[in-house]
Kinemage of the C-alpha trace (Angstrom):
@kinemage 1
@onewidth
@group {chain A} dominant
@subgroup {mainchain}
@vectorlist {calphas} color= white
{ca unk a 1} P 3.334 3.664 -2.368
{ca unk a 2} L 3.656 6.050 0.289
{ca unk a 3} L 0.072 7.393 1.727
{ca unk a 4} L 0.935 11.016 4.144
{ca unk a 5} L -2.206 11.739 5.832
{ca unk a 6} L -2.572 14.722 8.303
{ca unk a 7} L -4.364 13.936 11.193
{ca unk a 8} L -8.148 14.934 11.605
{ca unk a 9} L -9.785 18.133 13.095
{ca unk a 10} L -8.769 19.270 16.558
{ca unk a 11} L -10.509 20.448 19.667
{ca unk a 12} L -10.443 24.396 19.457
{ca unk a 13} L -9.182 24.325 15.687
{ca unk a 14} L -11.961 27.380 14.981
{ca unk a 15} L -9.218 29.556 17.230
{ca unk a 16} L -6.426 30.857 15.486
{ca unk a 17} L -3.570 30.051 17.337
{ca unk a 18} L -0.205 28.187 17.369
{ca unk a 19} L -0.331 24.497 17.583
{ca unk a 20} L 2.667 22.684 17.424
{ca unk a 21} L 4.056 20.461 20.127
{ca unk a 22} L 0.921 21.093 22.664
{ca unk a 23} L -0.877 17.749 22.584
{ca unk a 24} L -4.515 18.440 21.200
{ca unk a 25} L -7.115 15.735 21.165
{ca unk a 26} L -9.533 15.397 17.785
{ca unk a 27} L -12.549 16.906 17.251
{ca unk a 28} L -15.604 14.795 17.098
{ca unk a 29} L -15.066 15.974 13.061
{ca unk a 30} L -11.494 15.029 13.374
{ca unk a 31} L -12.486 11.505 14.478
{ca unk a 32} L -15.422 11.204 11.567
{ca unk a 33} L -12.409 12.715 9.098
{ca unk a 34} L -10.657 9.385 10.293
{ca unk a 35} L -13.483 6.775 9.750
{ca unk a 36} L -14.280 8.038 6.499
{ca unk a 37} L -10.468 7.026 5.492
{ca unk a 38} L -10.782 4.134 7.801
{ca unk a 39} L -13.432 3.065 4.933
{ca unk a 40} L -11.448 4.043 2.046
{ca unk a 41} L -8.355 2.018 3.273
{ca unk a 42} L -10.887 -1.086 3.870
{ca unk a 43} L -9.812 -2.994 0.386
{ca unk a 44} L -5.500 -1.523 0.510
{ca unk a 45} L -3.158 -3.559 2.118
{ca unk a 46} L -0.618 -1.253 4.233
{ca unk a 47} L 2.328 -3.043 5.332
{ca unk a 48} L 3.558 -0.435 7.669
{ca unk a 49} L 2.026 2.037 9.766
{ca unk a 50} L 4.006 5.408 11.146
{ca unk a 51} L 2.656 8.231 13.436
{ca unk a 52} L 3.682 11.265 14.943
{ca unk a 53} L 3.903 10.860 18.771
{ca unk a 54} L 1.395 13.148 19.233
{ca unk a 55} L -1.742 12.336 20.443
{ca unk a 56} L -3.882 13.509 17.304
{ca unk a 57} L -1.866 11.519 15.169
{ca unk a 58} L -2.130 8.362 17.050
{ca unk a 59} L -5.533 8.636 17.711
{ca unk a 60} L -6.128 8.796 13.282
{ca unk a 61} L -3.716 6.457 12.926
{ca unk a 62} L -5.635 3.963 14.791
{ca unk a 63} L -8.727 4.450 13.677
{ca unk a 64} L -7.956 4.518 10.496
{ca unk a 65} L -6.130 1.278 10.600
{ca unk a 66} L -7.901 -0.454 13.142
{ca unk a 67} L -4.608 -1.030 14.348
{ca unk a 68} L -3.588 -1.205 18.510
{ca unk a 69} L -1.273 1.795 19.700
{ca unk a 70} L 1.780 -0.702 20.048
{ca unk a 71} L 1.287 -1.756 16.031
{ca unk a 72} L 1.836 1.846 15.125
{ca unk a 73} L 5.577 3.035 14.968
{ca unk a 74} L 5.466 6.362 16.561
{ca unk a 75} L 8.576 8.887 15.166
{ca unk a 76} L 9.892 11.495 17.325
{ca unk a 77} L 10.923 13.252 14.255
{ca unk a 78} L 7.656 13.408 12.346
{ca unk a 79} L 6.236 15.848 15.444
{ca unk a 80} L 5.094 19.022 15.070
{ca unk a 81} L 7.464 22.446 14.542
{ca unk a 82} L 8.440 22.990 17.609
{ca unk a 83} L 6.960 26.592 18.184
{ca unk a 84} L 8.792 27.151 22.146
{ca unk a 85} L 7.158 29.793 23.632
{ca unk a 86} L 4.764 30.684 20.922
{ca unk a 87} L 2.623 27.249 21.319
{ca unk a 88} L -0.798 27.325 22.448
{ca unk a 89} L -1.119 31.331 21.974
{ca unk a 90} L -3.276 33.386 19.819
{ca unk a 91} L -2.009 35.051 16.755
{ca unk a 92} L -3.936 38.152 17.942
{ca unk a 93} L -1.710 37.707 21.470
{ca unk a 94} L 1.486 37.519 19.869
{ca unk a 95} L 0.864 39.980 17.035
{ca unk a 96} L -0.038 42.522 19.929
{ca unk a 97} L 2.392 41.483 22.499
{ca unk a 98} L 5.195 40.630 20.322
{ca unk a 99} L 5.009 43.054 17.456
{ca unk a 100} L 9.057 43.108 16.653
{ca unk a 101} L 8.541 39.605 17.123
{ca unk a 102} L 5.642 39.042 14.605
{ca unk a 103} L 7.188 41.284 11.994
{ca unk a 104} L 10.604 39.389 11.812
{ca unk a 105} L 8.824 36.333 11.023
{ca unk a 106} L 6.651 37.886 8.155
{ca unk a 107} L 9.938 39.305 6.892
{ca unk a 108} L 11.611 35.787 6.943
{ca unk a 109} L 9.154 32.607 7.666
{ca unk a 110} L 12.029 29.875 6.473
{ca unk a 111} L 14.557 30.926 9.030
{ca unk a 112} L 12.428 32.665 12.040
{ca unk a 113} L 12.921 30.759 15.465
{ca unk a 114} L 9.985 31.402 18.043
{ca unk a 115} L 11.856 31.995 21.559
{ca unk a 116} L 12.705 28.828 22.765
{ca unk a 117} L 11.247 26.848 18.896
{ca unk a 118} L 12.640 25.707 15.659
{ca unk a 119} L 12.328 27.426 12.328
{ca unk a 120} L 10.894 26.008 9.091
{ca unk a 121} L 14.125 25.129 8.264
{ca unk a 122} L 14.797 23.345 11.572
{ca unk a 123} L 12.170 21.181 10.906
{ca unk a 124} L 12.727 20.316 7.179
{ca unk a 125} L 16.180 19.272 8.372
{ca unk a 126} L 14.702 17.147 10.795
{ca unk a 127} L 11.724 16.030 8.894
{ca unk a 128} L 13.484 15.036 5.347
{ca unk a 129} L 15.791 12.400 6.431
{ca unk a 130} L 13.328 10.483 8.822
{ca unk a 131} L 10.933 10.460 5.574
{ca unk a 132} L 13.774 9.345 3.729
{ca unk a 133} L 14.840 6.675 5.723
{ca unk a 134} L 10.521 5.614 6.518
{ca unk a 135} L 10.831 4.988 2.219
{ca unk a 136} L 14.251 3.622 2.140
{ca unk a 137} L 13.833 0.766 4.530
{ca unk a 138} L 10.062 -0.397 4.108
{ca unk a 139} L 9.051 -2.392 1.552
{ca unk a 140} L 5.526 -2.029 0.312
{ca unk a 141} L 2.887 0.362 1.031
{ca unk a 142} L 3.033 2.389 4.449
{ca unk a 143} L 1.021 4.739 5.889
{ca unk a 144} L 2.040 7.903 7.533
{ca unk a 145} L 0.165 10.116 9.841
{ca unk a 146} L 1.807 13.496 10.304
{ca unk a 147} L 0.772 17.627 10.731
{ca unk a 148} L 0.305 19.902 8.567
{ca unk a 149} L 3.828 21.536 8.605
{ca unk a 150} L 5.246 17.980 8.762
{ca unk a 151} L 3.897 17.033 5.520
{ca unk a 152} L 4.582 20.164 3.969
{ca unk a 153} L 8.361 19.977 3.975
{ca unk a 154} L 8.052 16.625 2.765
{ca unk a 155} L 6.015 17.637 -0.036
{ca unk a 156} L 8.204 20.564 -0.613
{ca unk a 157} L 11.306 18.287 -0.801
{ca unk a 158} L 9.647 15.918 -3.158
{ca unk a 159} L 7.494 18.506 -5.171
{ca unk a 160} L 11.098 20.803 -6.090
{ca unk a 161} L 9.376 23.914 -4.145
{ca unk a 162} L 11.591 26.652 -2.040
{ca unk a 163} L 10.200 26.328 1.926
{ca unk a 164} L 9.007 30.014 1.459
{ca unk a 165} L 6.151 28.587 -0.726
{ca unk a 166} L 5.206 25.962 1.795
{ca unk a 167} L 1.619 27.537 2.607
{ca unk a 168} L 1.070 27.339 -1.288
{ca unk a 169} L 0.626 23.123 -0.167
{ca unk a 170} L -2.874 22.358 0.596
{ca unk a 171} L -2.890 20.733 3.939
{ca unk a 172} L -6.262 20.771 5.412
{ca unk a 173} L -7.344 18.861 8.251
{ca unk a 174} L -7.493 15.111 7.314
{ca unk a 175} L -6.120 15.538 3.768
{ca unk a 176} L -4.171 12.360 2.470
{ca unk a 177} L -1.479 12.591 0.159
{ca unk a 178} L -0.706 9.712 -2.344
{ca unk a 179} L 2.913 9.481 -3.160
{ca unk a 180} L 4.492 7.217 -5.746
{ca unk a 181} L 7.172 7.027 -8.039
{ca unk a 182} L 10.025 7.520 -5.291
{ca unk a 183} L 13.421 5.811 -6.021
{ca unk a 184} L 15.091 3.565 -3.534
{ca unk a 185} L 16.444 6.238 -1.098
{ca unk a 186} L 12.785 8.095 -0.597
{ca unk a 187} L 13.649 10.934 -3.119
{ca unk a 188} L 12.079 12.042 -6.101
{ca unk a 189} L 14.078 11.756 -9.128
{ca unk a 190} L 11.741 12.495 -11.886
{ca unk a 191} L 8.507 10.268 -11.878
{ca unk a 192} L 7.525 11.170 -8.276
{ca unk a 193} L 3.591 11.704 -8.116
{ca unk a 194} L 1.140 13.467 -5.437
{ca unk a 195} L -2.313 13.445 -5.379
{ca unk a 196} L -3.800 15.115 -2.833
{ca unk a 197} L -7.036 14.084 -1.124
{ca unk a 198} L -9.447 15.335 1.330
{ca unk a 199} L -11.772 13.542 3.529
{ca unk a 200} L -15.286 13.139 2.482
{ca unk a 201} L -18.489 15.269 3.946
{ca unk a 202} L -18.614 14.406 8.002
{ca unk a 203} L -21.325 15.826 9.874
């Protein structure tokens, strides 16, 4: 059993803006997001524990787990898209400031690179294999704590969906996804399941 958890709620989140490599603390919702799954893991065993290297991730990861920061295998390749220049801003900013810009990715969201930033399709191809390999050598249950765009092209890549429906995945803040069924490689052959969860009422 695989368990994908985005991290919790982050400091600013009720701004629209790009977020992908900037390093955002939680939210004091973010961190209750955490506990609550901190108390549903209480009774399951997880044998192995993998983060983003982002701060946000960490930071749910160990609560969750009770776990140290060393216990928890951080992987580069479960960051954030990479949004270059992009991170950090507004939507309203770059929709005024960059309106060529704005328009080319509406027109194609897969393969659109911000200046300086990966594309959708960037990231599945470095998202996919590091899942992959997470499923293929780890016996047992593991926990992973990723982003929202992170899980999403897993859950495209086990769920048979084209990258241009990857907002159509439910991703909210401190949703966990429950994956099982996976063959020995971390693919989906024909019995994969997801069932996606979100945290329970915080304050």
């Amino acid at each position: 059993m695989i368990y994908l958890l985005r991290h919790g709620e982050i400091k600013g989140s009720e701004i629209k803006r790009f977020i992908g490599q900037t390093d955002v603390e939680l939210s004091q919702k973010g961190v209750d997001q955490a506990r609550f799954w901190q108390g549903y893991f209480a009774d399951i065993k997880i044998d192995h524990v993998f983060s983003s290297p982002l701060s946000r991730c960490v930071e749910t990861a160990r609560i969750v787990t009770g776990q140290a920061d060393h216990d928890i295998t951080r992987v580069n390749e479960l960051g954030e898209i990479d949004l270059g220049d992009w991170d950090g801003q507004t939507f309203a900013r770059i929709k005024a400031d960059c309106p060529q810009a704005w328009e080319a990715r509406g027109k194609d969201l897969v393969n659109y690179r911000p200046p300086g930033g990966e594309s959708f399709a960037d990231l599945f191809a470095r998202v996919v294999p590091a899942f992959q390999k997470i499923a293929r050598q780890n016996r047992g249950d593991s926990l992973i704590v990723a982003h929202a765009g992170v899980n999403r092209m897993i859950l495209c890549d086990l769920l048979g969906k084209a990258l241009k429906d990857l907002f159509t995945i439910d991703q909210t803040y401190g949703c966990l996804n429950i994956i099982s069924g996976l063959d020995g490689q971390g693919s989906a052959p024909t019995a994969v399941s997801v069932r996606n969860l979100r945290a329970g009422p915080c304050p």
